[in-house]
N, C-alpha and C positions, 0 to 999 in steps of 0.2 A: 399638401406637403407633409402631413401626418401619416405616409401609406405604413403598414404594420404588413408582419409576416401574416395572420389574418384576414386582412381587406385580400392582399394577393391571393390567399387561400379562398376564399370567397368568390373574388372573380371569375377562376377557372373551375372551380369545382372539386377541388382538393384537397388533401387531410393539409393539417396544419404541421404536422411533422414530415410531411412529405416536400413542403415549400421551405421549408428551415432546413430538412437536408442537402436540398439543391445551390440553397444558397451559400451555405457551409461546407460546400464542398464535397459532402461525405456519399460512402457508396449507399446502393438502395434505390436508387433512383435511375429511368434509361437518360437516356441522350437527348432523345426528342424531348421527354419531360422536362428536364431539366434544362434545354434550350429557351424551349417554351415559359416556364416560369423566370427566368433570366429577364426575357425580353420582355416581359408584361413589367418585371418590380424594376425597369430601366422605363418605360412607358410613363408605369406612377409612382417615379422617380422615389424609390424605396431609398432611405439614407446609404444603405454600402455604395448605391450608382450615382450621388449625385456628383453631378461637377462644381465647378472652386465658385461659380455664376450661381448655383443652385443654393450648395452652402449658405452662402450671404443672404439668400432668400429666406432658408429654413432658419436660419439664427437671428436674421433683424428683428432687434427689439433694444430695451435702455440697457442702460450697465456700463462697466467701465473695463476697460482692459490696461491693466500696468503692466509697462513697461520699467525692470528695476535694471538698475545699471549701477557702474559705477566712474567716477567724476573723469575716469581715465580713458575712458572709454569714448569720447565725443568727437575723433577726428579721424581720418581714415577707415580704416574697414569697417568698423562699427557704425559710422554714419551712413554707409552705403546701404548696411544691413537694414540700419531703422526704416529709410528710405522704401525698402522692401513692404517691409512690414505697417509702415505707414497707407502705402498705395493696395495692400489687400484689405485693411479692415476699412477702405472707404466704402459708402456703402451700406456697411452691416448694421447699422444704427445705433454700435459703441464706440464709446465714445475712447481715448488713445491719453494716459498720463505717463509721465515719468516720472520715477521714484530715485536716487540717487542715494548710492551708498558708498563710506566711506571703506578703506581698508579694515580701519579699528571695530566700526560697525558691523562687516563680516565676519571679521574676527571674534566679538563674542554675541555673532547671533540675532544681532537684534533688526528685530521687525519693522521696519515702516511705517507708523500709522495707519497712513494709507493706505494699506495692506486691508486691516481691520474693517475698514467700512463696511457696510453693507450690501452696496450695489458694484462690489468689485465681481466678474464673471470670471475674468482667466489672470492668469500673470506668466509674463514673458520674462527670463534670463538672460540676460546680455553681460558675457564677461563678470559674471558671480558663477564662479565654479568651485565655493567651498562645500565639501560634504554635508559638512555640518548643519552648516544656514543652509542648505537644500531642505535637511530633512527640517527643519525645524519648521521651514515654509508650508510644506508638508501637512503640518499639523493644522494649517489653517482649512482643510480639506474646499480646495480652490485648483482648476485643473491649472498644471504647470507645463509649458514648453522652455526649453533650455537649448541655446543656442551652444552647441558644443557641451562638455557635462563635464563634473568632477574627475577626478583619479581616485581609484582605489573605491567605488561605491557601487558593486554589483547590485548590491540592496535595493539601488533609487530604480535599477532600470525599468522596472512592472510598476513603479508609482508616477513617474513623471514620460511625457516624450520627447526625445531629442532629434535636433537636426543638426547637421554636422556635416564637415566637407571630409575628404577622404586625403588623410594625410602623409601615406608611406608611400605611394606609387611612383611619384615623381620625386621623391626627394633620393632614392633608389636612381632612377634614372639619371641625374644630375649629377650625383658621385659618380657614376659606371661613366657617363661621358668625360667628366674629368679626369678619372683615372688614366681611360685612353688616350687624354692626353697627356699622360706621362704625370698626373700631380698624384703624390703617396703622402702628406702631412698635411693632415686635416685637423681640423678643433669646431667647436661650437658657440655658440654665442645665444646667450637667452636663460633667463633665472624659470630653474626647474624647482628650486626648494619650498617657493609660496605654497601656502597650503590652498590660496587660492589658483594653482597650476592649472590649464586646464588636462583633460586625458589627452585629446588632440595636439597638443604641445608637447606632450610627452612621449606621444607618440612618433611625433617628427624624430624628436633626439632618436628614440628606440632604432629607426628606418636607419638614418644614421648613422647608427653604433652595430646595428646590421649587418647591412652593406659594407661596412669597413673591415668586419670580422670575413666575409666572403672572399675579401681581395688579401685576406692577410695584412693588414694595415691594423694597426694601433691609434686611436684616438690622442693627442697629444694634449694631453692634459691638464698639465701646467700651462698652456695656451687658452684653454677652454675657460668660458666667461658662464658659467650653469649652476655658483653656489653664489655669486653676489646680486642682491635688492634688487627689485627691476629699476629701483629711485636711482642706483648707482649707474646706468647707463645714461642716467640725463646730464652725468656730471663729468664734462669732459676732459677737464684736467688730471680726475681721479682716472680714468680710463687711458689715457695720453702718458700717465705714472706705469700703469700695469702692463701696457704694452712696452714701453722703454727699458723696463726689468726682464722684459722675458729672455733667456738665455739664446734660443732660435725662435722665429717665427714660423709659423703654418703655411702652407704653399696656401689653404682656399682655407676662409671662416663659411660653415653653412651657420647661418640666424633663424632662430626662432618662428621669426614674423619682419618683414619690410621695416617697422618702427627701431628693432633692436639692431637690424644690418646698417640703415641710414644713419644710426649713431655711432657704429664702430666705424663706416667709412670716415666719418668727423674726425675721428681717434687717431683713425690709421694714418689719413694724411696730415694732421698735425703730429705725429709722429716719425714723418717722413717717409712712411712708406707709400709705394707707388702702388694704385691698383689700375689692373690687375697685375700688372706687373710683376712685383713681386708678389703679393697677395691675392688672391681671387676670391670674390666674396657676391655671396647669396642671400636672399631672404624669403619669404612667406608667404602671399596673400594679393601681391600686385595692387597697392595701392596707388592713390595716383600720383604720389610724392618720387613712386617707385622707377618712374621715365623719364621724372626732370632732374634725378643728379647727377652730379659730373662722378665719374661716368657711369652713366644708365646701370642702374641696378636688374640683375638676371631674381627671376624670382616665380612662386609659383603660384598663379591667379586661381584665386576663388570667387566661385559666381555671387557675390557680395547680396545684391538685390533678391535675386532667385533663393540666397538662403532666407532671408525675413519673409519674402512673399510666401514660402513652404510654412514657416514658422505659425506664420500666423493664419493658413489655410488649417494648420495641423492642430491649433489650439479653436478655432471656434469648430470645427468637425467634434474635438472633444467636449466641449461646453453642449454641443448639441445628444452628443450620446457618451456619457459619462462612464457608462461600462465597460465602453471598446476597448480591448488590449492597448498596452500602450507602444506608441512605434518609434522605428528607429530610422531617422532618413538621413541617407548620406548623396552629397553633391557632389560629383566627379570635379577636377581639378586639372591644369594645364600650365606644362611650366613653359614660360617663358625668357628666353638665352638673351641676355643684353649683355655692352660692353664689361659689367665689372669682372665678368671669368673670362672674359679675350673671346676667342673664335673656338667653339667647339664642334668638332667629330659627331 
């Protein structure tokens, strides 16, 4: 399971930069040769060829893998993920902890203990997207996967990998169908200001703010829920306040994420408004809260499990080979139309 550029070279009878180049892609090399050496370092399973089965072979051994999170994180999409990510590191003969962090603890930085041990191998980020406490993890020089990744941190990208679902396509789509049906006042719902935001989140708003700018439409602003606490959408009354004040309403709220739409529906109908009827509203993620309200929330599912299983295929590949470029994986995405936008085009 240790085959080196080398042993390959060996085998056929080859310079050793002749077998590096083929594997690398680079000219110099024919077709035949460079077939030929392919198939041999897939034979004896050279790490660029192994598979997710293979992996778990080349990496079984002790250690620990944390998983850090945060206390808000434990319901919905996030559990789906773990789930993922649980079911790939069976197996591998590391062992799976959770570290839990609070806001205030992201907030200034501080590390985990359990971070420090000695027999930690990898650490996984689940919904810790602050820059900061990235880099600072960073320092503990410990390979890191990040579910989703900060805003504004071009710097982390060649130190950490991330996996991430693919945010703008469909949320594009879902305005273009609503507009054709005749909706022009739109707003957003979901706190952009945490510095723990993620990019992915911010990216939704962006698609968006887009898409809106194409149609000639304007963002209606004073409607828009993107500079208040994410605490403040658990608080219904205060929400049930904010909507009662607003001078018009939005024909469609797009949200965030499923968790911030299923609280404005709370809002809306305790503030009399009908969905979709008067209002048409969206969310994020399709969790599974997302099909049992009244009525069915339209929303855009992300393959939940398949990102942790990635996740965690993507961090013991690095624990295995430490110098690989770091990557960037994105999961396509599918929206799904339920009642709360009515019948769409």
């Amino acid at each position: 399971m240790n085959c080196s550029i080398n042993d390959i070279a060996a085998c056929l009878g080859l310079s050793r930069n002749t077998v590096s180049k083929a594997l690398n892609g680079k000219p110099g090399v024919s077709e035949e040769t460079r077939k030929k050496i392919i198939e041999t370092a897939v034979e004896m399973k050279y790490r660029q060829f192994l598979s997710a089965d293979d992996l778990k072979e080349e990496t079984k051994r002790t250690g620990s893998i944390i998983l850090l999170t945060k206390s808000t994180a434990q319901t919905g999409f996030w559990l789906n993920v773990m789930e993922g990510i649980k079911s790939a590191i069976h197996g591998t003969g590391f062992s799976l902890a959770m570290a839990i962090v609070t806001d205030d603890e992201i907030a200034s930085y501080r590390i985990p203990p359990i971070l420090q041990q000695s027999d930690v191998r990898g650490i996984i980020l689940v919904e810790v997207c602050n820059a900061e406490m990235c880099r600072k993890l960073l320092t503990l020089n410990i390979p890191i996967v990040t579910v989703d990744y900060p805003q504004h941190a071009d710097d982390l990208m060649d130190k950490l990998d991330v996996v991430t679902m693919e945010n703008k396509k469909n949320i594009r789509t879902l305005i273009t169908r609503l507009y054709s049906n005749g909706k022009r006042r739109f707003a957003f719902a979901g706190n952009l200001i945490s510095e723990n935001t993620s990019q992915g989140f911010a990216d939704r708003y962006q698609a968006f703010s887009d898409t809106l700018r194409e149609y000639g439409l304007r963002e209606m602003k004073d409607c828009s829920l993107t500079e208040i606490a994410q605490d403040s959408f658990m608080n219904l009354s205060s929400l049930v306040s904010m909507i009662k004040n607003f001078k018009e309403l939005p024909e469609v709220y797009i949200c965030g994420n499923d968790w911030t739409a299923i609280q404005m529906m709370h809002a809306l109908r305790e503030a009399g408004v009908r969905i979709p009827e008067d209002v048409a509203i969206a969310g994020f993620d399709d969790i599974a809260e997302a099909s049992e309200t009244l009525p069915s929330l339209t929303t855009i599912r992300t393959p939940k499990e398949l990102l942790g299983e990635e996740t965690m295929h993507c961090l013991l590949s690095k624990i295995m080979t430490p110098s690989r470029p770091s990557l960037y994986i994105t999961a396509a995405t599918e929206l799904i139309t339920r009642d709360s936008t009515g019948g769409l085009n």
